[in-house]
Residue, then its C-alpha position, 0 to 999 in steps of 0.5 A: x444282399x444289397x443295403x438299397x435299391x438301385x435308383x438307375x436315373x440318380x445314376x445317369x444324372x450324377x454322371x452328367x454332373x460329373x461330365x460337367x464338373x469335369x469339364x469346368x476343372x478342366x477349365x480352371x486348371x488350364x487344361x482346355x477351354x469350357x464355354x460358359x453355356x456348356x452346362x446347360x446342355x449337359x444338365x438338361x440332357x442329364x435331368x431327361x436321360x435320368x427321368x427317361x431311366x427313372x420311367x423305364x426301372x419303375x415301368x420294369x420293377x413296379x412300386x417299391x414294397x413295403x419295408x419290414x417293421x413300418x406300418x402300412x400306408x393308409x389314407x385317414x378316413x378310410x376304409x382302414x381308419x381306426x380313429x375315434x373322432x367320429 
């Protein structure tokens, strides 16, 4: 049984992170030269392949259930509102 969901589009996003911390260790160690500019490519062809994968397990698997032993999500004042300060 797994412990958590399985969020895809953290996934996807922390790789390009790691790709861009990679290429800056390389850079500090000596290895290779990194442009300063790298980055941002990276990070944003990150953040919209992340979103894209997000878009795509929420279209796939629908909203997340409830999680046992926690109330259920109601608005106040409707129709399921218990409140006495009417």
């Amino acid at each position: 049984m797994l412990r958590h969901e399985f969020h895809p589009g953290k996934l996807v996003l922390g790789l390009f992170l790691l790709i861009a911390a990679v290429a800056y260790a390389g850079d500090a160690g000596g290895i290779w030269d990194t442009p300063w500019f790298v980055a941002f490519p990276l990070l944003l062809a990150g953040l919209l392949l992340g979103g894209a994968a997000a878009a795509v397990s929420y279209g796939i698997r629908g909203r997340p259930a409830a999680r046992p032993g926690r109330p259920a999500d109601r608005t106040p004042g409707g129709p399921a509102d218990d409140s006495t300060d009417a």
